[in-house]
N, C-alpha and C positions, 0 to 999 in steps of 0.2 A: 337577621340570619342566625341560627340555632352552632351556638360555638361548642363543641366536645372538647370534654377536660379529664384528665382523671386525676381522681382525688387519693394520691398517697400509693401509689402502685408504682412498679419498679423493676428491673428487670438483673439489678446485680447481685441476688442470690442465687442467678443462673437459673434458666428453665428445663427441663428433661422431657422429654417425651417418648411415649414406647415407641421403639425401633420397629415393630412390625404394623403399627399403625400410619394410617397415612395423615398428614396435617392436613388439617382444612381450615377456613378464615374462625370458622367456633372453636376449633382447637385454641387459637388464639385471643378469640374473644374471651373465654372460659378463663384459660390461666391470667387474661389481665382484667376481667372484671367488669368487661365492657359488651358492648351490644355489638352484634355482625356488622350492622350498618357502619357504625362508627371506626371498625378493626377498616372493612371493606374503603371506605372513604378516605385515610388515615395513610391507605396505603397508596392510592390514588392521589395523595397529597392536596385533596379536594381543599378548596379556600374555606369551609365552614369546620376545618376542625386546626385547633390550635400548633401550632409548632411543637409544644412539648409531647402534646400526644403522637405527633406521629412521627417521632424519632424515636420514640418508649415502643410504639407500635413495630416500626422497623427492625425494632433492635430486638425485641420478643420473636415477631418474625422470623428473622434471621437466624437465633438462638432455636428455637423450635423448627427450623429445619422448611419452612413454609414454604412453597412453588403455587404459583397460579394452577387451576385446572384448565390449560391450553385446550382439552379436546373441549369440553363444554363452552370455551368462550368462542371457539372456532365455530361450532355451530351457530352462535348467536349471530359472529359477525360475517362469518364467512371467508374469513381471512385463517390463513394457516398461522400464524404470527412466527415466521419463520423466514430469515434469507437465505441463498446460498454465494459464496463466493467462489468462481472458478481460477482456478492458481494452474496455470503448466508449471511441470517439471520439468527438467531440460538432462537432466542425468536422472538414468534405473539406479534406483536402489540407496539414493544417497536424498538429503533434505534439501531444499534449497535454503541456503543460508541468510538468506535475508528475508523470506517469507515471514516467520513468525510474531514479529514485531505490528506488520500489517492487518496479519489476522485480529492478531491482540488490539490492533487497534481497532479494528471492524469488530469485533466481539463485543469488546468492553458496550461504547456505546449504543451498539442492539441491546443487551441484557439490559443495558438500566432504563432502556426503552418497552420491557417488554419480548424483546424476541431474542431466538434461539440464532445462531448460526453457520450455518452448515457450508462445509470446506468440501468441497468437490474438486479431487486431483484431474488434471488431465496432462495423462501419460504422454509420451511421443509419440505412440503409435496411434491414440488418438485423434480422433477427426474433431477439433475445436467445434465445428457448426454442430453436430451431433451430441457433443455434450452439453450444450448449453441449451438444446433442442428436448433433448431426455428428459432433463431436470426440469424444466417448462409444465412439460406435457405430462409430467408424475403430479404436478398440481401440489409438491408440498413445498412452495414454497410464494410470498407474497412479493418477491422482488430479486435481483439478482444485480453482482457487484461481476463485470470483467474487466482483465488487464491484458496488458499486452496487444493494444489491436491495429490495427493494418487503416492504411488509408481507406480501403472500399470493404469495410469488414461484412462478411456476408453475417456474422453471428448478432449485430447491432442490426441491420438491415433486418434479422429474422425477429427479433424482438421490438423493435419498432413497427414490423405489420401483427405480431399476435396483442398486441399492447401490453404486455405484460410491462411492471415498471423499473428499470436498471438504471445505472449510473456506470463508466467507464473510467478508468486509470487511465488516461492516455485519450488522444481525441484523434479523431478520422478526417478522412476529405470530404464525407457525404454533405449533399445540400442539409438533408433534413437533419433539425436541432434533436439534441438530446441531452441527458444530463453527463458530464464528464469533468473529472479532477486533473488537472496535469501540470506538471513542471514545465518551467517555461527551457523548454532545450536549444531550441535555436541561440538564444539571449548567452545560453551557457555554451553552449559549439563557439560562437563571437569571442565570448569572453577567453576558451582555451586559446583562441587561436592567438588574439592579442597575448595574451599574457606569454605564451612560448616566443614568439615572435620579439615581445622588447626584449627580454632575454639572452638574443641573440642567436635562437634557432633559426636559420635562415632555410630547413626544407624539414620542418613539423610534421610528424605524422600521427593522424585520426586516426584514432582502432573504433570503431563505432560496432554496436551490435546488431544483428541480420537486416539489412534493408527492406526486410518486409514488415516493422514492423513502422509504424508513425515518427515513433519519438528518433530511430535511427537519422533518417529521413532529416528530419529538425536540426539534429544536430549539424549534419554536413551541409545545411542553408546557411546556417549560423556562419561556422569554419567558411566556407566560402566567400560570405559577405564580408568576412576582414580582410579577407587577401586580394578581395574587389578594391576595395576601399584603399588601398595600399598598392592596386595597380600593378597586381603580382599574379602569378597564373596559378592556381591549384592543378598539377597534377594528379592523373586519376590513382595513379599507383602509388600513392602517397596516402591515400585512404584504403583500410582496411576492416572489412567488418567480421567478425567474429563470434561465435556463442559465449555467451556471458558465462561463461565457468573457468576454474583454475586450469584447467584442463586444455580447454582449447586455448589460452593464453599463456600459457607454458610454452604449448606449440608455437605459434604464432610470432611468438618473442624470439625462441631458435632462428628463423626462419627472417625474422628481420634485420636481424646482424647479417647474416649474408644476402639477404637483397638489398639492404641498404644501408652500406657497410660506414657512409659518413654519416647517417641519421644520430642526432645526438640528444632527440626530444622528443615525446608523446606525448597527444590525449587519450589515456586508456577508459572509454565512458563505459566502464563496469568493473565495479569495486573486486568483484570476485574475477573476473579477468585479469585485473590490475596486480593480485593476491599473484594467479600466477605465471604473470611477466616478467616479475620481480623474481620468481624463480629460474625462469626462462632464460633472461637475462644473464645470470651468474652462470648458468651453464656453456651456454654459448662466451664468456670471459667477461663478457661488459657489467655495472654495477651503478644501479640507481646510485645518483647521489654526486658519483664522481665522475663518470663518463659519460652519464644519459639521464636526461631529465624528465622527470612523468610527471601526469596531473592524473588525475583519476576524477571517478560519481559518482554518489549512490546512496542510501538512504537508511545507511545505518553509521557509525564510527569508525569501522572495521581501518580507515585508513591510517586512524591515530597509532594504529599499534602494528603496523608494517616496517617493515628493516629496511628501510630506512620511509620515517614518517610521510606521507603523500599528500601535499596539497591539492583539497578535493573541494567540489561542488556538491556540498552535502543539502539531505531535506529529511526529514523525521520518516519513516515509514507510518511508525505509529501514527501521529498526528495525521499522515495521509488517510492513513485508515478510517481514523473520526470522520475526519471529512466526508468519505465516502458513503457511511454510513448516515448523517447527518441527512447530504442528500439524496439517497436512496430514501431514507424514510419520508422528504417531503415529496419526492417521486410517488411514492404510494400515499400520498396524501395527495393528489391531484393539482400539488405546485405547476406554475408556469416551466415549462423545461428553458425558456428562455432565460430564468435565473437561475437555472443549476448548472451555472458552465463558470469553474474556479480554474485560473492558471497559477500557480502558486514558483514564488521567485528562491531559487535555490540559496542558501547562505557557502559564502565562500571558506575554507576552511586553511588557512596560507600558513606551511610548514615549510617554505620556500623549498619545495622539489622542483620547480619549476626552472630551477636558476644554476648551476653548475661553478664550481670552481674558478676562479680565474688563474 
């Protein structure tokens, strides 16, 4: 097999190229001396051209500003080389604060794969099946990442009969397999429920988010099976579910101290709920730490740096993100869907909020 080398070229007197010209793989060839073929190959990381050339190649690349021509290779393959991932919002006009982390992680590894990825907001007023429907049927895109979904999601159901290929944040009740990433919730509902419980919270209370969504669901199987196990009744009004924003757990938190005036403990299973119960809480007079104990979720840090710190069931967003992306792409590689189904174990984060004064 025929090995590319190049002989004495280099890329640290920095390359220029004019700004009103477009780079192409000869623009690259040109400034390092080498044939199309070999730039072309180098960048492919094809096994017939050597290590140093195609880090010299990348890095000319890089420096010379170079992008794939995506429309000409789309014609060839027929692929848009393009995902999109749909994200609700749950508040007009503000970001969701833990979104970004995930994209970045769904981005990252699409780009060094190759494709573009495209973030498609879906507002409140939006119909989830419809956007996911849109974006399909506009044809720009090779595959599609959704979260947030519901035991009998019609949006999974619609993507499983047009075949288009996706992967899901969260997993359904439907018979039929599909690809999907999820944290194991139930395992983690168990775990709050014990850990509030030896503590000596003897009427815990689950703030879980909207019951229409899966993982909600998970979580009060979990809670429940400890207080089986334990030969203890779960009361329904002891569970409460909420939108995952500071907003509605502001609320929420008021509203607890007067309905359940000896409650001395929570599971708040959303980071940004948690943010503002903690606020809620002080309003209403009570105060993490000394009088009420909280655990929180979620899938960024956010609880390290809460007044008073919150022991959480944390998981990488980022890292979920790869994931996704990872198997999305063997989804459009014609992978088994029976091996694209990962439950991933949250890591515990114990800044003993959990545990109160004696």
């Amino acid at each position: 097999m025929e090995s590319f080398k190049v002989q004495g070229s280099g890329t640290g007197r920095g390359l220029r190229r004019d700004p009103n010209q477009r780079v192409t793989l000869r623009t690259v060839a040109t400034a390092l001396g080498l044939s199309i073929t070999t730039v072309s190959r180098a960048l492919k990381e094809g096994p017939e051209v050597n290590r140093e050339t195609i880090e010299l190649v990348k890095k000319a690349a890089s420096e010379l500003g170079y992008r794939p021509n995506l429309g000409g290779l789309n014609l060839r393959t027929g692929k848009t080389h393009a995902i999109g991932i749909v994200l609700p919002f749950e508040r007009e006009g503000e970001m969701n604060i833990v979104v970004a982390s995930l994209v970045e992680g769904v981005s990252r590894h699409m780009k060094s794969r190759g494709y573009r990825t495209t973030v498609v907001p879906q507002l409140q007023a939006d119909d989830p099946l419809a956007t996911v429907r849109d974006l399909v049927e506009e044809g720009s895109v090779d595959g599609v990442i959704i979260t947030h979904t519901r035991p009998q999601d019609d949006r999974v159901k619609y993507l499983l009969e047009v075949g288009t290929p996706f992967v899901t944040f969260g997993r359904t009740e439907l018979l039929s397999i599909h690809a999907t990433v999820d944290l194991d919730h139930e395992a983690i509902g168990a775990e709050a429920a014990r850990l509030l419980l030896d503590a000596g919270h003897h009427r815990p209370l689950l703030i879980a988010p909207s019951s229409q969504f899966t993982y909600s669901l998970q979580f009060v199987k979990g809670w429940s099976k400890t207080f089986t196990a334990r030969h203890l009744n779960v009361p329904d009004n002891l569970i409460h579910f909420v939108a995952t924003t500071p907003d509605s757990g502001q609320e929420l938190a008021k509203n607890i101290v007067a309905w359940h005036p000896d409650a001395s403990g929570a599971f708040v299973a959303s980071e940004e709920a948690a943010l503002g119960f903690l606020s809620g809480l002080r309003e209403a007079g009570r105060e993490a730490g000394k009088d009420f104990a909280l655990l929180t979720y979620g899938g960024t840090r956010l609880h390290d740096f809460f007044n008073p710190p919150l022991s959480a069931f944390y998981y990488s967003n980022f890292l979920i993100g790869e994931r996704l992306a990872s198997l999305l792409l063997r989804a459009i590689g014609g992978d088994d869907l029976a091996d694209l189904r990962e439950v991933v174990q949250a890591e515990f984060v114990d800044h003993n909020s959990q545990t109160l004064p004696s």
